[in-house]
N, C-alpha and C positions, 0 to 999 in steps of 0.2 A: 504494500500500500504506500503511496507515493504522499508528500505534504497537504496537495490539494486536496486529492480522496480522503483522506487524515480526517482535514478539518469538514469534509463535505459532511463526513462520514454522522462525525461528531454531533453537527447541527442538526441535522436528520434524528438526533437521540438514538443512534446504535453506537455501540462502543468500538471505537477503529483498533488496530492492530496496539496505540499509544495515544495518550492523552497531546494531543497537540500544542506547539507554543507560539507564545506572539513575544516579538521584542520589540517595537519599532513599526507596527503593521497599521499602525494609526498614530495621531498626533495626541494621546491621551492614552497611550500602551508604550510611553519608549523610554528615553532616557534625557537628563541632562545635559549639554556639554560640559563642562566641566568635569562632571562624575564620569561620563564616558571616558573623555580624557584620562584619567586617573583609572579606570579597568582597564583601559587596553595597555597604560603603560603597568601594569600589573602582570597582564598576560603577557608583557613584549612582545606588543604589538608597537609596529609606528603612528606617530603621532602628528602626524605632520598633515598641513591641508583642510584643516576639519574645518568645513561649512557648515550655515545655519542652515538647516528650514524650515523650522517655524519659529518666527522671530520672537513673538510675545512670550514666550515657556523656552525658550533658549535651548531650541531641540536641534543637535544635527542630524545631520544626513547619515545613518547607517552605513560603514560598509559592509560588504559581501563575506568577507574572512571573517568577522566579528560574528554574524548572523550563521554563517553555516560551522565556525567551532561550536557555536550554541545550540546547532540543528532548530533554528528556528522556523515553524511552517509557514510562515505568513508572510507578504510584502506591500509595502503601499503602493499603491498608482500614485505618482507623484513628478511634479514637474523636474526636469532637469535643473540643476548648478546653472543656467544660462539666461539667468537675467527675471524669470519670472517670477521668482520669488528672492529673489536680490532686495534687500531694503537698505536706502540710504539712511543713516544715522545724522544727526544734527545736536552740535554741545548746548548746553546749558548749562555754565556752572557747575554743579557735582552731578550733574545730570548728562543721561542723552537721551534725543526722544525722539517719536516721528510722528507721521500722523496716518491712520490706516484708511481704507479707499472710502470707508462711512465716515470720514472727517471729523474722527475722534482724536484726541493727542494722548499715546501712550508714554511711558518716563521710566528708566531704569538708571539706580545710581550708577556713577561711576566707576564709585571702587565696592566693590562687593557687592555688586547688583546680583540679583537673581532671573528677575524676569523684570517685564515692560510691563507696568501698570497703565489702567484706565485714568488720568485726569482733568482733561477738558473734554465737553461733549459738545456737538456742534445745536443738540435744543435744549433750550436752559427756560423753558418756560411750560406749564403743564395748561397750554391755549390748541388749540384747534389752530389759530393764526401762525405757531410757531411750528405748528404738523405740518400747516399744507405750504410754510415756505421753506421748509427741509428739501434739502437737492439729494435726492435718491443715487444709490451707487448705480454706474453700470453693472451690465452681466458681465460675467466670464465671454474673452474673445475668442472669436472662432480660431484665431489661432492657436490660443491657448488651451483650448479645447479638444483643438486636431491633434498636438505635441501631447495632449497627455492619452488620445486615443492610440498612438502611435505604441506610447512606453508601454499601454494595457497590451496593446497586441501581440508586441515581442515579448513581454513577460508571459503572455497566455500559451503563446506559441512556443516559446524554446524553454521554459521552465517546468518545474513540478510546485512550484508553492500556489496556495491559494492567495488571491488578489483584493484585496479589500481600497474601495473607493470611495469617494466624497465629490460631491459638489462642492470645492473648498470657497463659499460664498460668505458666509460667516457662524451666528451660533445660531441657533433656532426659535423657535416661536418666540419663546420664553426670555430667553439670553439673552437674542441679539438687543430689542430696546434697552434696555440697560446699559449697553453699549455704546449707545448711542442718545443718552439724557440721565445715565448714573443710576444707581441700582435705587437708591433713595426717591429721589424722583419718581422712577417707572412703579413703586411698589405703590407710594402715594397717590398716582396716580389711578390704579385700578380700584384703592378704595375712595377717593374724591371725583373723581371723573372716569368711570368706567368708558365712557363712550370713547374719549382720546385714547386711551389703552387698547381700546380691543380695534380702534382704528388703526393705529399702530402696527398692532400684532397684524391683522388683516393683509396689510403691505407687506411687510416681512415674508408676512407667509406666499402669496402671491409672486413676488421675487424669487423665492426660493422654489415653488414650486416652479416656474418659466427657467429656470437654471438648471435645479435637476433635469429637468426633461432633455434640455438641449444634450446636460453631458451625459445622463442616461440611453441618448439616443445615438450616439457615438461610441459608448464605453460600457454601456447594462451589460451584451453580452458577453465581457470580458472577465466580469467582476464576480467572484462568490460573495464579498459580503458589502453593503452601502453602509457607512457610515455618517450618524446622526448627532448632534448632540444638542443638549436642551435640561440641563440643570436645572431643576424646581423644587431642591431640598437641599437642607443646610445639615449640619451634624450630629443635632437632635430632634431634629423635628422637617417636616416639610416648609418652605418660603412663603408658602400662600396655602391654604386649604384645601382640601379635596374639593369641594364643592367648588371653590372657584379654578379649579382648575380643570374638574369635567366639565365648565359652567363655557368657558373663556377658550381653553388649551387643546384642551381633548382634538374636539373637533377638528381644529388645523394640521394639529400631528394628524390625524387621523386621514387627512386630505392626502397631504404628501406621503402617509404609505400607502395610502392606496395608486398615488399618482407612480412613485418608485416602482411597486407593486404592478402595474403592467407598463411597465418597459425593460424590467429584470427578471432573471431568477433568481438574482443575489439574494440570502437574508437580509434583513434591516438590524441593523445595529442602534440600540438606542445606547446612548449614553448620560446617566446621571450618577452625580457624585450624591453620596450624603443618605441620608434616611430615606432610602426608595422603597423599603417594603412592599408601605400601602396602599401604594399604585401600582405594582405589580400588576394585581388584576385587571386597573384599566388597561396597561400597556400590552397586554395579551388579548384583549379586547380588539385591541383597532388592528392589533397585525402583527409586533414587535417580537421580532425572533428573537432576539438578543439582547441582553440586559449589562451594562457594561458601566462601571467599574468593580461591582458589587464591593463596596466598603462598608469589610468586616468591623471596623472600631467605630462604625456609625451605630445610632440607636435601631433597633430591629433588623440588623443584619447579619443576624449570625447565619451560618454556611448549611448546618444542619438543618437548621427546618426548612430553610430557602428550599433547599433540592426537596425536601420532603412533599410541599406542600406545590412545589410551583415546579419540580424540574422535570416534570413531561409534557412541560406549554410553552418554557423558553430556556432557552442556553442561557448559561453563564461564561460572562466573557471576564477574568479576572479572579479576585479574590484568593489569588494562590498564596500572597505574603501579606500579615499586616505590614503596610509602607507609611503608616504613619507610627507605628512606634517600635514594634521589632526587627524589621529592615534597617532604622537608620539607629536605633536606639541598642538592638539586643548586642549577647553575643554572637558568634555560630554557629552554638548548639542550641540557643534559643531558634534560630532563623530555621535551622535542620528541622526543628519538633515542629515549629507554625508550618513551614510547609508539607509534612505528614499529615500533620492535622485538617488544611483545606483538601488536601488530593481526596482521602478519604472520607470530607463530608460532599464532596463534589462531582467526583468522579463519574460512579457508579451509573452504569448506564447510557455513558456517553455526555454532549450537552456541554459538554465543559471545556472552556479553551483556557491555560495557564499562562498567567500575564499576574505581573506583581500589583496587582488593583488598579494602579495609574500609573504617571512616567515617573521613575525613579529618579529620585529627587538628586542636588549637590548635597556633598559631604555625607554619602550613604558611602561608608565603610566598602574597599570591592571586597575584601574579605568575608564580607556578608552577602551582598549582589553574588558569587560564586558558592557561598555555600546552598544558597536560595537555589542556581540553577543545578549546581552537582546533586542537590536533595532531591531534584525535579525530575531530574535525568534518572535518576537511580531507581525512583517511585513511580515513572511515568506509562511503566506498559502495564496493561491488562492482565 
């Protein structure tokens, strides 16, 4: 059984020959630079060349030697090193920053930056006047579109890993407003002026729905899995309610998988950080094969009941290491026993793809990062 069949095998919930891995296979499954940096000079590997690409979460570009020591099954559709995702940088003082195509200004320190934060928004007023004179992004260009139809084909074509894609337009229903008038703002606004909000959301969704389809209509058949994301829970709790979010949310997510949904066979990958529980059941509701990052150290996330109660309606994309506190925090004998402990409430059955819950953070020990995947390695076949 080859990478692809691996993870086809998996999401289908039959158990493949091995539990399949992702490193890198999305922009919310990878790794740091700097921490990268620091495993590969660990393994002696070189280090030399390393590009971003994804600028806000300071993620490089994977290579090949890195990925196939680790036998990893998965790989992104992703733009080449050639300009596309090239971001100019601009000082500020202790600062540098830019500003992203929604005409928001992100800021990462100088020295000891981690990532590029959110801090000016291009709408700073919760008016209907300050909605309708916001200047909407373009789509993705046919160029850009064509170059990354190209990488899906060669990859589909002369490869065995499965392909996981994105409409890389921005975050979802949910996210992206916030993005674009501050998290503050957008949440005041759904409970003061519902109608701006769900205006809002409306566009968003509309946008994203005209963009997947282009690059769904170029790339669906290349892809096994589409990649979503749309955070609507924090670490204890959900960010808005159930009720306003089957009320508000539901329904949009539900547009675009259905829209995904005929022009692929890919799974849909959802991605939410934080207390997803108790929407579990909606997100299996509208279509959602995959549930990704599943975070274990969130409130109602533990591994065992998840698989128990939910793991014949939707995969589990993650959850193989706590990565907020035994990844960067443990020793290696702690990191060894947590990843025993996920394979074995996860596994069974199929459904489950191993990925350290999110991208593995700077200053996570490699000593740990390797004992995470030798433990993985060692516990990973059927």
């Amino acid at each position: 059984m080859n990478c692809r069949e691996r993870v086809i095998s998996t999401l289908n919930h039959k158990e493949p020959d091995r539990i399949p891995l992702d490193l890198g296979g999305t922009i919310i499954s990878s790794i740091t630079k700097n921490t990268y940096i620091s495993l590969k000079k660990y393994l002696g590997m070189e280090t030399r060349d390393v590009k971003i690409l994804d600028h806000v979460q300071q993620l490089p570009y994977i290579d090949e030697e890195l990925l196939q020591q680790l036998n990893v099954d998965v790989r992104m559709v992703c733009a080449d090193y050639d300009g596309n995702t090239e971001q100019q940088y601009f000082d500020e003082g202790d600062y540098y920053y830019f500003y992203d195509r929604w005409g928001a200004k992100l800021r990462m320190p100088r020295k000891n930056g981690h990532y590029f934060d959110w801090v000016e928004f291009p709408i700073n007023d919760i008016s209907m006047e300050a909605l309708n004179s916001y200047r909407w992004p373009e789509l993705d260009s046919d160029k850009f579109i064509s170059e990354l139809k190209e990488k899906a084909k060669y990859l589909y074509e002369n490869t065995i890993y499965a392909l996981a894609g994105t409409a890389i337009f921005g975050g979802g229903v949910f996210e992206q407003p916030a993005r674009i008038m501050g998290m503050e703002r957008f949440l005041t606004s759904i409970a003061l002026n519902e109608k701006f909000a769900n205006m809002a959301m409306e566009k968003i969704t509309e946008l994203y729905v005209e963009n997947c389809e282009r690059y769904l209509n170029e790339i669906g058949k290349y892809i096994q899995v589409f990649v979503y994301w749309n955070d609507i829970t924090g670490q204890t709790a959900p960010l808005i309610s159930p009720d306003t979010y089957r009320r508000l949310i539901k329904p949009k997510d539900k547009r675009i998988i259905e829209m995904v949904k005929s022009k692929t066979d890919a799974k849909f990958f959802y991605h939410c950080c934080g207390a997803a529980g108790e929407f579990i059941p909606d997100f299996i509701e509208i279509g959602v094969d995959i549930l990704n990052p599943v975070q274990v150290s969130a409130v109602g996330m533990d591994t065992a009941r998840l698989k128990k109660e939910f793991g014949n309606d939707i995969s589990f994309w993650g959850g193989g290491c706590d990565s907020q506190h035994v990844l960067p925090f443990g020793t290696p004998d702690e990191v060894r026993g947590e990843v025993k402990r996920r394979i074995n409430d996860l596994a069974e059955g199929g459904g489950f793809i191993f990925n350290a819950i999110h991208n593995i953070q700077d200053e996570v020990p490699p000593e740990n990062i390797m004992a995470m995947f030798e433990t993985f390695e060692e516990f990973r076949k059927y």
